[in-house]
C-alpha positions in Angstrom: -5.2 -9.7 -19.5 -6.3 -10.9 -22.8 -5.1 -9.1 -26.0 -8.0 -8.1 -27.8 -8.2 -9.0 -31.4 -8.5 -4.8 -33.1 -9.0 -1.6 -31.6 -10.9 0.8 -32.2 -9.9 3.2 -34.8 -9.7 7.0 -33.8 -12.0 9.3 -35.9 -10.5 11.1 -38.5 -9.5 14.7 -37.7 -11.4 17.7 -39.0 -9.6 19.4 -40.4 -9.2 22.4 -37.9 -10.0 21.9 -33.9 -9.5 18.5 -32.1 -11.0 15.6 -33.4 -14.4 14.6 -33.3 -15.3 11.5 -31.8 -13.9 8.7 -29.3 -10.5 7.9 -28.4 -9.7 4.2 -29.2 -10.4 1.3 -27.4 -11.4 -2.6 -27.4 -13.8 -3.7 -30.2 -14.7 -6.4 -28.0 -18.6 -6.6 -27.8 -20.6 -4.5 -25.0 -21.4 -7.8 -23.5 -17.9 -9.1 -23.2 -16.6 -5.8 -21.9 -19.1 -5.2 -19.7 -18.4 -9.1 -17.9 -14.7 -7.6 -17.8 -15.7 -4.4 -16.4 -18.1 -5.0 -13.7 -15.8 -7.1 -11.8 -12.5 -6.6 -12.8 -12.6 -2.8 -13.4 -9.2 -2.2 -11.2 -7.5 -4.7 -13.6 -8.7 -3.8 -16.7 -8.1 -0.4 -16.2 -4.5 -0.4 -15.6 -4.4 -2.7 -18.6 -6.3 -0.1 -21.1 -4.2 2.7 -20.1 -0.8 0.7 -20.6 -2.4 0.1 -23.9 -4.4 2.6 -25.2 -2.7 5.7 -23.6 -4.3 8.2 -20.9 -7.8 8.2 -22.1 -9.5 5.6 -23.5 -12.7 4.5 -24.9 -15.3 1.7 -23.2 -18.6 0.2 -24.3 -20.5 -1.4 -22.2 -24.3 -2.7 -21.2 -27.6 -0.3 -21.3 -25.7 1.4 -24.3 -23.3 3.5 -22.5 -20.2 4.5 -24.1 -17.4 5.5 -21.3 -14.6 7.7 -22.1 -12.0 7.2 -19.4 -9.7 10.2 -18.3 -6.7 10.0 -16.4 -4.7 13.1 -16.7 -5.5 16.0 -13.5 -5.8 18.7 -15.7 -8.5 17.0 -18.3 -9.9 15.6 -14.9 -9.8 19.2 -13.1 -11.5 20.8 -16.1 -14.3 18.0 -16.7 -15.2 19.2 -12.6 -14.8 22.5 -13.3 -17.0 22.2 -16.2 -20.9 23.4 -16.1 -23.4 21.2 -14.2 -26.1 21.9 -17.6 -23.0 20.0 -19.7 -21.6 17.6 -17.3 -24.7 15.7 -15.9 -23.4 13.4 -12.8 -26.6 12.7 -11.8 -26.9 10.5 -15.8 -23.6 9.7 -15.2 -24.9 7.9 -11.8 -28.4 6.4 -13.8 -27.4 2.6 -12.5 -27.9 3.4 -9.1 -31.2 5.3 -9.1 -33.1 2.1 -8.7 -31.8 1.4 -5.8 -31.3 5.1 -4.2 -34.2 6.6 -6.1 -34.6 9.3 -9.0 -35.2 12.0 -5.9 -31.4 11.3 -4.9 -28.7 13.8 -4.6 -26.3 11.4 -6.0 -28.9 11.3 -9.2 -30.5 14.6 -10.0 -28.6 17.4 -11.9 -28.7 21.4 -12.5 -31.4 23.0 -10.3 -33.0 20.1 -8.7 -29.5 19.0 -7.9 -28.7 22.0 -6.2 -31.9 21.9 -4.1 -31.5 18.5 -2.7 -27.8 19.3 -2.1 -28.8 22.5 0.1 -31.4 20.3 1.9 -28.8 18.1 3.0 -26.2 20.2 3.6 -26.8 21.8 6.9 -26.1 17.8 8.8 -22.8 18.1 7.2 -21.5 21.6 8.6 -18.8 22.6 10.5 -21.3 23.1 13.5 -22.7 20.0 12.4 -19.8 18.0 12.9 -18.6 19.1 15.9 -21.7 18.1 17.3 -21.3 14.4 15.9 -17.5 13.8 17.8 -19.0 12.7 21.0 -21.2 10.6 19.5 -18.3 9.2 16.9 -15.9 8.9 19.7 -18.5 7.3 21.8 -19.4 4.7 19.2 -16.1 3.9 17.6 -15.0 3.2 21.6 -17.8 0.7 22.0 -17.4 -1.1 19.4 -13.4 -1.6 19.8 -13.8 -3.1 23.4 -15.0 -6.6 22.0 -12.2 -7.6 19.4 -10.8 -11.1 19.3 -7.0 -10.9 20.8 -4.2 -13.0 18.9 -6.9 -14.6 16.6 -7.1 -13.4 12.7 -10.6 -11.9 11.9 -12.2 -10.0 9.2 -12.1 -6.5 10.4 -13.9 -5.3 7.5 -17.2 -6.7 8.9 -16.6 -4.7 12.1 -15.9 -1.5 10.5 -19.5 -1.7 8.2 -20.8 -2.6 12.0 -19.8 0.8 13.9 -20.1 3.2 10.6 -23.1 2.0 10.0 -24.7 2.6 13.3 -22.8 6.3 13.3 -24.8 7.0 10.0 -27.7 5.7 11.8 -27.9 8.1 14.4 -27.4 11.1 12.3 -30.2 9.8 9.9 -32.5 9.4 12.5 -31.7 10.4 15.6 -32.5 7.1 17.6 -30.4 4.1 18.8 -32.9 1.4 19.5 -36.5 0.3 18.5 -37.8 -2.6 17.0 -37.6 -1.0 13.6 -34.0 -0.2 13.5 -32.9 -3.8 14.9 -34.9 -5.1 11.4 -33.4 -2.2 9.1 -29.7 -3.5 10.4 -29.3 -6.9 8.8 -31.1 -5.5 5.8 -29.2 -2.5 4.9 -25.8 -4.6 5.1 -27.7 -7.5 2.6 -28.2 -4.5 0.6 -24.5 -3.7 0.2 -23.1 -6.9 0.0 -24.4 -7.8 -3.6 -22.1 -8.7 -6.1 -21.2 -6.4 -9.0 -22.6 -8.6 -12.1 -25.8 -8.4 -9.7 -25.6 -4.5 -10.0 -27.4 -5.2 -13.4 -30.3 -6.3 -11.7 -30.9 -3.1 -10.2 -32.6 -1.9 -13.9 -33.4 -4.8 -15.2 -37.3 -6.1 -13.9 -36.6 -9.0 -16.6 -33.7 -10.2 -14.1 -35.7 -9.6 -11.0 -37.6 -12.8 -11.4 -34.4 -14.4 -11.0 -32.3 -15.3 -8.0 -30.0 -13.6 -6.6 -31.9 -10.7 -8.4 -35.4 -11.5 -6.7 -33.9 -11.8 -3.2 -32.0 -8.1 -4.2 -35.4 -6.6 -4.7 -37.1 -8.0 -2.0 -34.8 -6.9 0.5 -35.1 -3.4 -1.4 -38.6 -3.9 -0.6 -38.5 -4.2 3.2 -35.7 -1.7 3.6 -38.3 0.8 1.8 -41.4 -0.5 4.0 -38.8 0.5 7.2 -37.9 4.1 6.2 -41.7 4.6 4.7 -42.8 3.7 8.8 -40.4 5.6 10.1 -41.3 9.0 8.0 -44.4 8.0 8.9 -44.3 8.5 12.3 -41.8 11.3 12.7 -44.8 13.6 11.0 -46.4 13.0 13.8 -44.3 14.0 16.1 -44.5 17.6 18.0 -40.9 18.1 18.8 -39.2 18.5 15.2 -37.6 22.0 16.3 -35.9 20.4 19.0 -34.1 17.3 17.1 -31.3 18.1 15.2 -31.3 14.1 13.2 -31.6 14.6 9.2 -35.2 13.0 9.1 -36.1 15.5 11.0 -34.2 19.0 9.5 -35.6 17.5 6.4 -39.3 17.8 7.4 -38.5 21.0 9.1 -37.0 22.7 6.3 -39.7 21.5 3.9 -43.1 19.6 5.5 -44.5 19.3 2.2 -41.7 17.2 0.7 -43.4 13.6 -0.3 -42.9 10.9 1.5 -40.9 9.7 -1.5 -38.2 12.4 -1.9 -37.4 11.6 1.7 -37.1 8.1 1.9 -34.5 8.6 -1.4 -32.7 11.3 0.3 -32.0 8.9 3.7 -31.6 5.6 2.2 -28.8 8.0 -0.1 -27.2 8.5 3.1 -27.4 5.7 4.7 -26.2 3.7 1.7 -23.0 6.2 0.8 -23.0 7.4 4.2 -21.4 4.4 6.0 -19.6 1.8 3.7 -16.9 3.7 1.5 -15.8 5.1 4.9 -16.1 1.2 6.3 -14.1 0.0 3.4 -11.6 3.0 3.5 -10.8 2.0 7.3 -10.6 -1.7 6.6 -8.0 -1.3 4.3 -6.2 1.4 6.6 -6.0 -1.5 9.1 -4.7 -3.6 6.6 -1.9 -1.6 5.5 -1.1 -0.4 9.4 -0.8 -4.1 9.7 1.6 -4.7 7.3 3.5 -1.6 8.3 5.1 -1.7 11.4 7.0 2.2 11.4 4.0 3.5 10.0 1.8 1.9 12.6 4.1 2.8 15.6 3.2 7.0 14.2 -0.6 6.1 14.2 -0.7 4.9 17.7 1.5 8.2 19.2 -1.0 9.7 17.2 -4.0 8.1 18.0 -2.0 8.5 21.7 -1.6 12.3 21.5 -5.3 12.9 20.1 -2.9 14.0 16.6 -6.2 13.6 14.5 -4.0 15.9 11.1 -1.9 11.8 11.0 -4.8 9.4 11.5 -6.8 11.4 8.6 -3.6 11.2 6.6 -3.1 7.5 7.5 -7.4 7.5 6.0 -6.7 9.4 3.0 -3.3 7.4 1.9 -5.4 4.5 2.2 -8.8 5.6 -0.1 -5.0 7.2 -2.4 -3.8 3.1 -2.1 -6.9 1.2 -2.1 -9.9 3.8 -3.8 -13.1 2.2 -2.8 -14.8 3.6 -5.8 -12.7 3.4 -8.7 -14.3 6.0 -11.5 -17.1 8.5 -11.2 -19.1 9.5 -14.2 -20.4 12.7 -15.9 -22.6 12.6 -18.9 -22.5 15.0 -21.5 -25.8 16.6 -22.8 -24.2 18.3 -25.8 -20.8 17.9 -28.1 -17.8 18.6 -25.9 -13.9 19.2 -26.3 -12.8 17.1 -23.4 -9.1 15.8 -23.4 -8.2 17.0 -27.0 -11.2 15.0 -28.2 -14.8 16.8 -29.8 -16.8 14.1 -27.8 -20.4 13.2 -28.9 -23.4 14.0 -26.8 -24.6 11.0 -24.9 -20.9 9.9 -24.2 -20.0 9.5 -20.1 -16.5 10.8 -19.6 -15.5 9.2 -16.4 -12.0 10.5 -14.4 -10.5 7.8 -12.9 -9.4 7.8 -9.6 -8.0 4.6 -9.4 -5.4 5.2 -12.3 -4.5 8.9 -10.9 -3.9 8.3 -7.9 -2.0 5.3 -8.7 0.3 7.3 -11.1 4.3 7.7 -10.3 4.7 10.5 -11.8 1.7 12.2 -9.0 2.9 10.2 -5.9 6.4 8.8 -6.0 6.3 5.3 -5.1 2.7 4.8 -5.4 2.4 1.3 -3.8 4.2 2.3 -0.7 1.9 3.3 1.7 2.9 6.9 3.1 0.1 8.8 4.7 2.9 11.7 5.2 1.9 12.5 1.6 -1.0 14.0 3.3 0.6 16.1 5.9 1.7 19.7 5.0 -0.4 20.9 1.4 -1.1 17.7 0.2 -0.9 16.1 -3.5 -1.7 18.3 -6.9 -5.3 18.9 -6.8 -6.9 16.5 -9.1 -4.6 14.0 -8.7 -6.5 12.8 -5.0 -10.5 12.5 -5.7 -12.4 9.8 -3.6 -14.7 12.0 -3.5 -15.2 13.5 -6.4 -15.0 17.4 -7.3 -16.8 20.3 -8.1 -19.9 20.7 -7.3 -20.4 17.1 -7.3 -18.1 16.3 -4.9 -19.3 14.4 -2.2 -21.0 16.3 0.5 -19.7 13.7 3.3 -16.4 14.6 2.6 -15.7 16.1 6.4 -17.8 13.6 8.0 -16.1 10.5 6.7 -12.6 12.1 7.7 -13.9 12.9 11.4 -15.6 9.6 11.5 -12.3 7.5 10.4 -9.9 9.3 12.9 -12.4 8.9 15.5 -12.3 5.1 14.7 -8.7 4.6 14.1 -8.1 6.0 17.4 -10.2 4.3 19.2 -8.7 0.5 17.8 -5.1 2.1 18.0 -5.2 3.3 21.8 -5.8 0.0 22.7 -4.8 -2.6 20.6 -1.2 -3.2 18.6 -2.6 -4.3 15.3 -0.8 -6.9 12.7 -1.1 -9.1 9.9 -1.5 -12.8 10.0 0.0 -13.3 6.2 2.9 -11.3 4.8 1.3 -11.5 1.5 -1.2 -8.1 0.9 -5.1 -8.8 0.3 -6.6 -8.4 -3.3 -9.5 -6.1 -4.1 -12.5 -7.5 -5.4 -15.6 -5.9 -6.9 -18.5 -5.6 -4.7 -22.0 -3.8 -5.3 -19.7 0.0 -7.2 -17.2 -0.2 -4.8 -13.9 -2.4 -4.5 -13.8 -4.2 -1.0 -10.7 -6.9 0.7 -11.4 -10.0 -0.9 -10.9 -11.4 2.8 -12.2 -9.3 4.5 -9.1 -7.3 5.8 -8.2 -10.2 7.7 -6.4 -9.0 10.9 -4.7 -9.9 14.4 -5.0 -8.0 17.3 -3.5 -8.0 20.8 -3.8 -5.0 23.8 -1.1 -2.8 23.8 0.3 -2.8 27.6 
């Protein structure tokens, strides 16, 4: 990494309570550091924090000034901090073109809580038992077809089966005309780059390719869900369908057509690919792990769901799919020793705490029996999030990546065609294989 030329000075100290201001950081220009952050924020991170200490100061396009945390207790208290002073739904402002300002992921305070409690009954205890079949079902399917002794990109076939689980739960059907269009159109809408992400607030941009093709796509993904609320008002059986469309109409019928097309395409977007990314890289690392692997498949065997969660979780601990989350403050705030301006988006890491030594010993040895028993420190594991922020999927993704990694480990011994690991790139927020997760697989006899 490139030294930068100065660093930005620390404010002075008052002269009693912390000191007001920003912890130091590159002077490099927002446009430089945000062509370093977009796609290299897992390597510049790392970087900053070797340099710079455990928080540190970013600056970056659309005026917004990032102050990264890394420590559990700064990151425990900015999620235990009040939802009036720690606005996620701000901190989360680039992705409300794309999932819409009636999201969950980018309201705050009251209307925050509203949409959450909407959503909240598909993602229940009862809820989720309800969805096992169906996973188990699904994640079975799709395993049956896998190329044998041939490397592939499993990370393809893991967006493939998530994405039709989130499907079903969304909307409660498997086939139709409408779906078979909204497929191919959802995974284009995930696979954009992450200096394209700027398009996504930018209408300047839009008249430019890629950024055109983004919006269009956008387009026809919203003409899709649009039809599809469209015609479940019209049906007579809402009571009797338990899919999220159609809770959502029953719990509110007057809720525009608007609110609920930003409330599925939320779910549908967040709803399928961190967990297809999370089990892509579990594969990976299974691959290149022969002991550990052997202990999935007696689990996956024995139907020992507590190991194949744990063998999920080491891997978002190894390989986090989203690498910061991001709080806004709407007033001055002591956070991490600093009196930090209004405006400011503190943003706890999870990519540099759960890659810390002194949390998990030997952090780049991948261990899922860190998860077995109580578990790390709190704050020290967040892929998804905390607080009352913290991401309502939780359960589901866990259920549906066991389900999953049973299904491929029952049948298929699972290994690497190159010793050498694969890199993370940045794609769309999240981190992704650069390959693919490139795999071999052959049935287990």
């Amino acid at each position: 990494m490139t030294e930068p030329a100065t660093t930005e000075p620390a404010t002075v100290p008052a002269t009693t309570g912390p000191p007001r201001g920003l912890p130091p950081g590159p002077r490099l220009s927002r446009l430089v550091q945000t062509l370093m952050f977009l796609p290299g924020r897992h390597l510049l991170s790392p970087y900053l924090r070797r340099r710079y200490g455990h928080t540190f100061t970013l600056r970056i396009a659309q005026n917004r000034t990032i102050m990264v945390i890394t420590r559990p207790a700064d990151i425990r208290a900015v999620f235990a901090g009040s939802p009036s002073v720690f606005h996620a739904g701000e901190g989360n402002a680039i992705l409300a073109p794309v999932m819409g300002r009636s999201s969950v992921l980018v309201l705050d305070e009251d209307a925050h809580l509203t949409a959450r409690r909407r959503l909240m009954p598909a993602f229940n205890g009862a809820a989720l038992r309800g969805y096992s079949d169906m996973m188990t079902a699904l994640a079975e399917s799709f395993a049956e077809d896998w190329p044998e002794d041939s490397p592939f990109a499993v990370h393809e076939r893991m967006n493939a089966v998530t994405l039709e689980i989130i499907l079903r739960v969304v909307f409660g059907i498997a086939d139709g005309e409408r779906l078979t269009m909204l497929r191919p159109r959802i995974r284009r809408l995930v696979s954009i780059g992450a200096i394209a992400v700027l398009g996504w607030a930018n209408p300047g941009l839009q008249r430019h390719r890629p950024w055109r093709r983004n919006a269009e796509n956008l387009a026809a993904v919203d003409e899709l869900i649009y039809a599809e609320i469209a015609d479940r008002r019209r049906a007579t059986d809402l009571d009797a369908r338990t899919d999220v469309l159609s809770r959502l109409l029953v719990a509110d019928p007057e809720q525009s057509d608007t609110e609920l097309r930003d409330h599925l395409i939320t779910l549908l977007l967040a709803g399928h690919e961190t967990t297809a990314t999370a089990l892509a890289w579990s594969l990976h690392e299974l691959a290149r792990n022969p002991a550990v692997r052997a202990r999935a498949q007696q689990a996956a065997d024995d139907g020992d769901d507590d190991y194949l969660v744990a063998v999920a979780k080491e891997a978002m601990r190894l390989r986090p799919v989203i690498y910061m989350v991001a709080r806004r403050l709407t007033e001055d705030t002591e956070v991490a020793g600093w009196l930090v301006p209004k405006g400011t988006v503190v943003s706890p890491s999870i990519g540099l705490v759960q890659a810390d030594p002194e949390r998990h010993p030997q952090p780049t040895e991948f261990r899922p029996e860190r998860f077995l028993g109580s578990g790390p420190e709190t704050g020290t594991w967040i892929p998804f999030g905390g607080g009352v922020r913290r991401c309502l999927g939780a359960g589901f993704s866990l259920q549906e990546a066991a389900a999953v990694l049973r299904a491929v480990l029952t049948r298929y011994d699972v290994t690497a065609p190159t010793v050498a690991p694969e890199r993370a790139k940045a794609r769309n927020i999240t981190l992704v294989p650069a390959k693919g997760a490139r795999i071999m697989v052959s049935r287990r006899r």
